[in-house]
N, C-alpha and C positions, 0 to 999 in steps of 0.2 A: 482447268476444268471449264468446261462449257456452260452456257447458263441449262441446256435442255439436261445437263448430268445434276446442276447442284439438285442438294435433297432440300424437300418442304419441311422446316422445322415448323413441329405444331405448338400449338399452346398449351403450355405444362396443364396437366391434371393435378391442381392442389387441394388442401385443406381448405375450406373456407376462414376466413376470421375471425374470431373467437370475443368474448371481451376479455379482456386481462382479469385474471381472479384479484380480487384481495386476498394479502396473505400477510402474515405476522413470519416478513423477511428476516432473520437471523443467521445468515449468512458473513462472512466478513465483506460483502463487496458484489456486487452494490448492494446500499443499503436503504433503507426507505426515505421519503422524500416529504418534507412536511409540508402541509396543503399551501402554507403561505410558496414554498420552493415550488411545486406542482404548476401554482395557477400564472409562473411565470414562463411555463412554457409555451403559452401559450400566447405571447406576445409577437408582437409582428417584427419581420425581418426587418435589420437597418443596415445601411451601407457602411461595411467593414472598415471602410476608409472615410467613413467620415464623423465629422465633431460628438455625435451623440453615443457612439463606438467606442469612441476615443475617452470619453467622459469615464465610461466604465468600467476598460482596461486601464486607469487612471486608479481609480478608487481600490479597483482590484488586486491590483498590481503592489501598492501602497499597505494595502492592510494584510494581504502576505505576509511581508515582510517583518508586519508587527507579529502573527502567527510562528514565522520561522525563526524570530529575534537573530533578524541579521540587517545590517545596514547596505545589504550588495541589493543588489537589485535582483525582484525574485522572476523569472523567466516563463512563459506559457505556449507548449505545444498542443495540439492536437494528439493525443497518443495515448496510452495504458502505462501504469507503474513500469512494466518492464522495457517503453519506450524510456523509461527516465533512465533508468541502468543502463540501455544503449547509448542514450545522450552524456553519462556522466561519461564512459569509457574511451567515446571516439576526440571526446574536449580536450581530455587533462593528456591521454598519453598516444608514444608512436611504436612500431610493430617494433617485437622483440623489450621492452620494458616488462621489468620483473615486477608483477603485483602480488600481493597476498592477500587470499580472500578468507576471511573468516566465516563460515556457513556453520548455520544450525537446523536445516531443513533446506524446506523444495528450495525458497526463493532465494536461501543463500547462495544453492546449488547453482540455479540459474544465471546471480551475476557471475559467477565463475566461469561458467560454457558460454557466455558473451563475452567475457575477456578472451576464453582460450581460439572462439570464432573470427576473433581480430588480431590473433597476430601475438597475443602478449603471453608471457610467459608465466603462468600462473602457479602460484604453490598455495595448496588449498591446507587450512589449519582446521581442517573437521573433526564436529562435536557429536557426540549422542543426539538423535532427534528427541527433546523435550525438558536437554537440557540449554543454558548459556554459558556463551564460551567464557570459559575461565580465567580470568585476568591472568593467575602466575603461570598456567602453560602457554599462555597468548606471550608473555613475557620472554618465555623462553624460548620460543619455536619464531619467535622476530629474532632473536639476538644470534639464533640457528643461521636462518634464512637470508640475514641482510646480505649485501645489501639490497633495497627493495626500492620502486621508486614511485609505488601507492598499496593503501590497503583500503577492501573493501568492505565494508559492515553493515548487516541487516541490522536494524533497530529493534523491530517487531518481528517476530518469523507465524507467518497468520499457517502455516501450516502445523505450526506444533504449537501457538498460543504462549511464545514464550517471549520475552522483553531481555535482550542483551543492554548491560550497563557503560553504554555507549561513552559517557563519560569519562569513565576510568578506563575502557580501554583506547581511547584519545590519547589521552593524555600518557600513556603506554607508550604508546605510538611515537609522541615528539619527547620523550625522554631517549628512547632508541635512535630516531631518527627525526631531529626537528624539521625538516622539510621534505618527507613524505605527505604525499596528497593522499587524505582522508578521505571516504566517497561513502555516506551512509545512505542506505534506502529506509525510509522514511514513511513509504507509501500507505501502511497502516496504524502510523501511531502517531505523526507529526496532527495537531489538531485536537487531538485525547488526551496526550500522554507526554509529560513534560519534554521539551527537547530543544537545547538554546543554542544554535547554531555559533553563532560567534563567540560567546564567551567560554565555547566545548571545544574551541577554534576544531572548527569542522571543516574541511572547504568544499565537499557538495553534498546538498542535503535536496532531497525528490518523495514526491506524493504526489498519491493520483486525486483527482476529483470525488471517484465514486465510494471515498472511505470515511473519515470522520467529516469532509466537508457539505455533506447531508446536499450530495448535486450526484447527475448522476455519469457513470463511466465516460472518458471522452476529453478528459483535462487533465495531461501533464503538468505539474509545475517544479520548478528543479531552481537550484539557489549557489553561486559559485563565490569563496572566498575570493580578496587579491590576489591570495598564493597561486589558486588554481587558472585564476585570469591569466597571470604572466607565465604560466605551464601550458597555456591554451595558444599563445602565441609562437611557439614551438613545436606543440602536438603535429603529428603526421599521418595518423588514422584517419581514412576517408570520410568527409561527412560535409552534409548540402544540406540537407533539411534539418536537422538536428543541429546548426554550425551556431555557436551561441554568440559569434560577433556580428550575422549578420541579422539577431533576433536580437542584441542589446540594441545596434543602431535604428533600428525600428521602434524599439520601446521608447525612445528620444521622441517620440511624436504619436506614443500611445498606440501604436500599432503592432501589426506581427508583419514578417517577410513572408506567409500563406495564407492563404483564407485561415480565418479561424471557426471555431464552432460557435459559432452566435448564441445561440440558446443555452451553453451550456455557462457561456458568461454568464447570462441572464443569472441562469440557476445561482452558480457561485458568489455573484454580488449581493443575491437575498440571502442565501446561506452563510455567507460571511456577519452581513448585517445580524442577521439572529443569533451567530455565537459573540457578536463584539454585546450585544446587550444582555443575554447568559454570563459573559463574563472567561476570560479562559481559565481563571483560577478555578472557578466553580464548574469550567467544562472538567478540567483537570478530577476534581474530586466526585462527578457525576460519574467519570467513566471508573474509578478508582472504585464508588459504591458496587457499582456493577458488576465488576469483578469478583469482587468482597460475597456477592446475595449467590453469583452463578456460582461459584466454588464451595460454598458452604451449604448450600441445598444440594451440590452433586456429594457431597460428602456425608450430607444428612439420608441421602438415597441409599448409600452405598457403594456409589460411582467412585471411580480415580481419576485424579486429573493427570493429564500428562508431564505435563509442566512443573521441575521443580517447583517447589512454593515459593524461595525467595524470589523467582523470575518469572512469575506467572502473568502472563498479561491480561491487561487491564480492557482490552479493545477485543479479544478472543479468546475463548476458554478452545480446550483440545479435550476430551474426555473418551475415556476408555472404555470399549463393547464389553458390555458383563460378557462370560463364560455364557455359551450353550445361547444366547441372543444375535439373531441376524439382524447387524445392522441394516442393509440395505432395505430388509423389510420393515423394520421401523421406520426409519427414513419414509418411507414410502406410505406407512400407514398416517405416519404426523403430517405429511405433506397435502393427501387426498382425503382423508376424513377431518385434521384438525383446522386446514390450512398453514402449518406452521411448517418452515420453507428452514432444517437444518444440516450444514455438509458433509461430506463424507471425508474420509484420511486420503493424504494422494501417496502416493509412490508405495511403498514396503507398508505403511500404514496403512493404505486401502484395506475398507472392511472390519480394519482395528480398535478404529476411533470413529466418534462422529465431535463436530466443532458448531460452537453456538458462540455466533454475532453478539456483541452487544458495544457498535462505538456507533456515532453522528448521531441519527436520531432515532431515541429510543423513549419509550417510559416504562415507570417497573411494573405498570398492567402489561404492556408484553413482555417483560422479562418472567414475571406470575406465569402468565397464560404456559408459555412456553416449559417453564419447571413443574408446574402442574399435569399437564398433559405427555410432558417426557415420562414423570413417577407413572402414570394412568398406562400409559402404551409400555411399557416395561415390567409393570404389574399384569398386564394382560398376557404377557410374552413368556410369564413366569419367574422374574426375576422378585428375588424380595430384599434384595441386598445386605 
């Protein structure tokens, strides 16, 4: 092409910029950002390589660990939860390894079709969406399937607000096969909701930033037993940016092998500081009340939850569209008149369900506001439950 042929691109015609609303965010992700986490964004850039950087992926890196209760060293990408399901899969195994993924929803789904995108042979153990997988057909559908040489398990499934008992199906796990590699996603519930990585002997446990750790999207963090370390030395699935050995020998000197996101440190080391003085016990039983006040006002409404009850999560309710009520327009009316910002069902659920946030940081005037104003725009819509 000649320069008298190229075309003049013009300058886009946009929106102008708007200010950002407040909104009473209930959403599972991201989730709101306490003014103490806010006013650190605002902080000046530092040189990623040097001592004052270092100091912070130091402290950060460190109190993880306490978070995840594991003595491995806990790991930090640049990426989103499902960069952590990418990183767990390309570490531990090589093409053609048979894994079993237990799914109860979308994102179980997902680590699934990132297994089956790499190469491995996946045999999927799925559940009713809203229920959790059931330990004695999880029992049997291993003892089916062996040999296997990892299984995958969502911890939280934010798409249907259900909590799998991660524990017991562990430990499932090394009764059938004591050295299958374990790979839990984590991403909504590590930080809320109990979860002891080594003594559940886990070997990879992953969460993002923008969920219970009151920071916002933009921070992988992922966490590898010994077991999975010396299955890492073998692994043959492609991987450069995600390679976890050349992101430990960096951690050796408080640093990452890429730029990292600065600001989001920022965030996560004030966030961290505010839940180590909350306490995680009393995080634990803050997110647990939560649960307890959303479930029992949708019940006092008339509403259903989706979520068995004994597995009902603690970090996201899932609740069901009364008969003859469009969600989408309620949604829509809570959003623009209340300012209250809650999600919609994904897949076959679309339209079924709507889902209310309640993990990182919250108080119960907006857990009120939000059950308040859900009964008011439902009563308006007709519904009297």
């Amino acid at each position: 092409m000649t320069v008298q042929e190229k075309k003049v691109i013009a300058v886009p015609q946009v929106e102008p910029r708007t200010p950002i609303p407040i909104q009473n965010l209930r959403v599972a992700g991201p989730t709101p950002l306490p003014p103490e986490v806010l006013r650190t964004q605002s902080f000046p850039m530092l040189n990623h390589r040097g001592p004052e950087f270092a100091a912070i992926v130091k402290r950060v890196t460190l109190r993880l660990g306490y978070f995840f209760q594991t003595a491995s060293p806990v790991l930090t990408y640049a990426a989103s939860g499902t960069g952590g399901q990418e990183c767990a899969l390309v570490n531990l195994f090589s093409p053609g390894d048979h894994v079993v993924a237990i799914t109860i929803g979308s994102f179980g789904n997902r680590f699934a079709k990132i297994a089956t995108a790499y190469g491995l042979h996946v045999t999927r153990l799925e559940f009713p969406w809203g229920k959790a997988a059931d330990p004695k057909v999880v029992e049997a559908r291993l003892k089916e399937n062996a040999p296997f040489r990892g299984v995958l398990i969502t911890h939280n499934e934010t798409s249907t607000g259900v909590t799998n008992d991660v524990q017991t199906l562990a430990a499932l796990v090394r009764d059938i096969n004591p050295e299958a590699l374990i790979a839990v996603d984590a991403v909504s519930s590590l930080g809320c909701i109990p979860l002891e990585m080594d003594a559940w002997d886990l070997d990879v446990v992953f969460t993002g930033s923008q969920k219970g750790w009151m920071s916002p999207p933009g921070l992988m963090m992922i966490a590898a037993s010994p077991r999975a370390w010396e299955a890492n030395k073998t692994a043959k699935l492609p991987r450069f940016y995600f390679d976890w050995a050349s992101s430990r020998k960096k951690l050796e000197v408080w640093q990452q092998p890429a730029t990292p996101p600065v600001s989001i440190f920022y965030t996560l080391d004030m966030g961290m500081e505010m839940m180590l003085a909350e306490g995680r016990e009393a995080i634990f039983e803050r997110h647990r009340q939560a649960g307890n006040y959303i479930r029992q006002r949708a019940k006092a409404m008339g509403l259903h939850v989706l979520a068995d009850p004994e597995y009902a999560s603690n970090t996201v309710s899932a609740l069901m569209k009364p008969e003859g009520v469009d969600s989408k327009a309620l949604l829509k009316k809570l959003r623009e008149q209340d300012h209250i910002v809650l999600a919609g069902g994904q897949d076959h659920l679309e339209g079924k369900i709507f889902r209310i946030g309640h993990l990182g940081f919250f108080s119960q005037a907006d857990l009120d506001q939000v059950m308040d104003k859900l009964e008011l725009r439902l009563h308006e819509a007709g519904f009297r439950g």
